[in-house]
C-alpha positions as CSV (number, residue, x, y, z in Angstrom):
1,X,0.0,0.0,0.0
2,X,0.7,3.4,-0.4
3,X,3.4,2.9,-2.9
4,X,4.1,6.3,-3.9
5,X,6.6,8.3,-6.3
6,X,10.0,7.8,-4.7
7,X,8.8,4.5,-2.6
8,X,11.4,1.5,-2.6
9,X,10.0,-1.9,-1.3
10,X,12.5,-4.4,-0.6
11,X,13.1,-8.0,0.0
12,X,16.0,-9.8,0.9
13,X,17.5,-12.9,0.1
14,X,17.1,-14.1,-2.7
15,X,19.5,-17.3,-4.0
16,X,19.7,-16.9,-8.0
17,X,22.5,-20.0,-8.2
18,X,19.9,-22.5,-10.0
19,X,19.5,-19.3,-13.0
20,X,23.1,-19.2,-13.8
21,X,23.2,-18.9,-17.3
22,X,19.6,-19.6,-18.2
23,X,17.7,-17.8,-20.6
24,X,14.3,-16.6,-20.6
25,X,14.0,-15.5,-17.1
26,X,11.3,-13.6,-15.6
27,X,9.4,-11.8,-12.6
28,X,5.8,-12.3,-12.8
29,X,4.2,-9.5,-10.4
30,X,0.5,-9.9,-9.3
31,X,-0.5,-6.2,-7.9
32,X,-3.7,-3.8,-8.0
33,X,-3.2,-1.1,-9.8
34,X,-4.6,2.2,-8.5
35,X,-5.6,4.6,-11.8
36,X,-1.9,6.1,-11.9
37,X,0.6,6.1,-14.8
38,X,4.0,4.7,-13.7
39,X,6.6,2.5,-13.8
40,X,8.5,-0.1,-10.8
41,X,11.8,-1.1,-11.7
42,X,13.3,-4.4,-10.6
43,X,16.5,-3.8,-8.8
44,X,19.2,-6.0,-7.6
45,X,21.8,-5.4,-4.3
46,X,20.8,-1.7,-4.0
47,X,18.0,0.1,-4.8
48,X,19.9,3.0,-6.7
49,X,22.3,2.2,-9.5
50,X,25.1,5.0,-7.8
51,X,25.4,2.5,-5.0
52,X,25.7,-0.3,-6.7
53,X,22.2,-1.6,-7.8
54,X,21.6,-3.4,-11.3
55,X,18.3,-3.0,-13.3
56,X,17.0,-6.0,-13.5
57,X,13.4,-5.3,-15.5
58,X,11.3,-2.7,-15.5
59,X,7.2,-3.5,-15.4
60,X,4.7,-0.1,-17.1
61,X,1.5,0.5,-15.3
62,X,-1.3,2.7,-16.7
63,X,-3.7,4.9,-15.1
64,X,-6.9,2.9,-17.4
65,X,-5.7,-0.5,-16.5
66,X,-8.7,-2.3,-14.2
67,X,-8.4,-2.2,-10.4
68,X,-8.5,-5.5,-10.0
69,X,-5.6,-8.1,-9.1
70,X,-3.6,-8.3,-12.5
71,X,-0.1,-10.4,-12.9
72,X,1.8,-8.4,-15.0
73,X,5.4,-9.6,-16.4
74,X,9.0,-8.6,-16.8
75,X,11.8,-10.1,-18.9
76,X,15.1,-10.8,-16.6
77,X,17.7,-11.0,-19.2
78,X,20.8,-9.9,-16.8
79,X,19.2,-11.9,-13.7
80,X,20.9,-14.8,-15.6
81,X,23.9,-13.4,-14.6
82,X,23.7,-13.3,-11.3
83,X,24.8,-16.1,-8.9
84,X,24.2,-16.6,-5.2
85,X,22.1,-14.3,-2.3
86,X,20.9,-10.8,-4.0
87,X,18.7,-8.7,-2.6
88,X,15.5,-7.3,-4.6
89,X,14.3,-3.8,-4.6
90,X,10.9,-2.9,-6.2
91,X,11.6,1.2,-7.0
92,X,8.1,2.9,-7.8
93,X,8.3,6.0,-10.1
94,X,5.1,8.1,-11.7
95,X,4.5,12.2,-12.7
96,X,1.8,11.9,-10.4
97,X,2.9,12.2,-6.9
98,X,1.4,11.6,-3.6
99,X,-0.7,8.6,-5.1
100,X,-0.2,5.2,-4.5
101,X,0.6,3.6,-8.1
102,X,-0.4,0.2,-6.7
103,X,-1.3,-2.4,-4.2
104,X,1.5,-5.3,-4.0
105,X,0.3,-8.8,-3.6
106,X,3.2,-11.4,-4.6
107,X,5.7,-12.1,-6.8
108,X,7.4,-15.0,-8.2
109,X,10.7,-15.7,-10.5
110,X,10.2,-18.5,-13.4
């Protein structure tokens, strides 16, 4: 909730060993979107690339979408890259401040 212009949710540990070198990769994202044109990028070890965080994905939401639990997909190209514990860092961004952009629900890699 109340995931804003500027909000970072994140979630640590993740092991990405058994993706070495696999291609195809993904994050599939169920949320709620809340009428707001934005976007969350998918960040790994830091949520800001200055301090050492990698974009991962990046996932488009638009303010006509339903508001109704929707999974919505990224491609993870570099995540095949990684090996071992990583932290993940959803980083919300929209024109529109002070307005939630979504409701989270889960997530899953595949």
């Amino acid at each position: 909730m109340n995931n804003t212009d500027g909000s970072i949710v994140g979630y640590k540990y993740f092991n990405f060993t058994a993706t070495k070198d696999k291609s195809g990769l993904q994050l599939l994202l169920r949320l709620i979107p809340e009428g707001v044109d934005g976007t969350i990028q998918v960040m790994a070890d830091s949520p800001w690339a200055s301090k050492g965080g990698k974009l991962l994905g990046t996932i488009e939401l638009k303010s006509d979408m339903p508001k109704e639990s929707t999974e919505l997909s990224a491609d993870l190209p570099d995540l095949s890259q990684l090996t071992g514990k990583h932290a993940i860092f959803f980083t919300f961004s929209s024109d529109t401040k002070e307005k939630s952009l979504c409701i989270l629900e889960d997530f899953v890699f595949k």
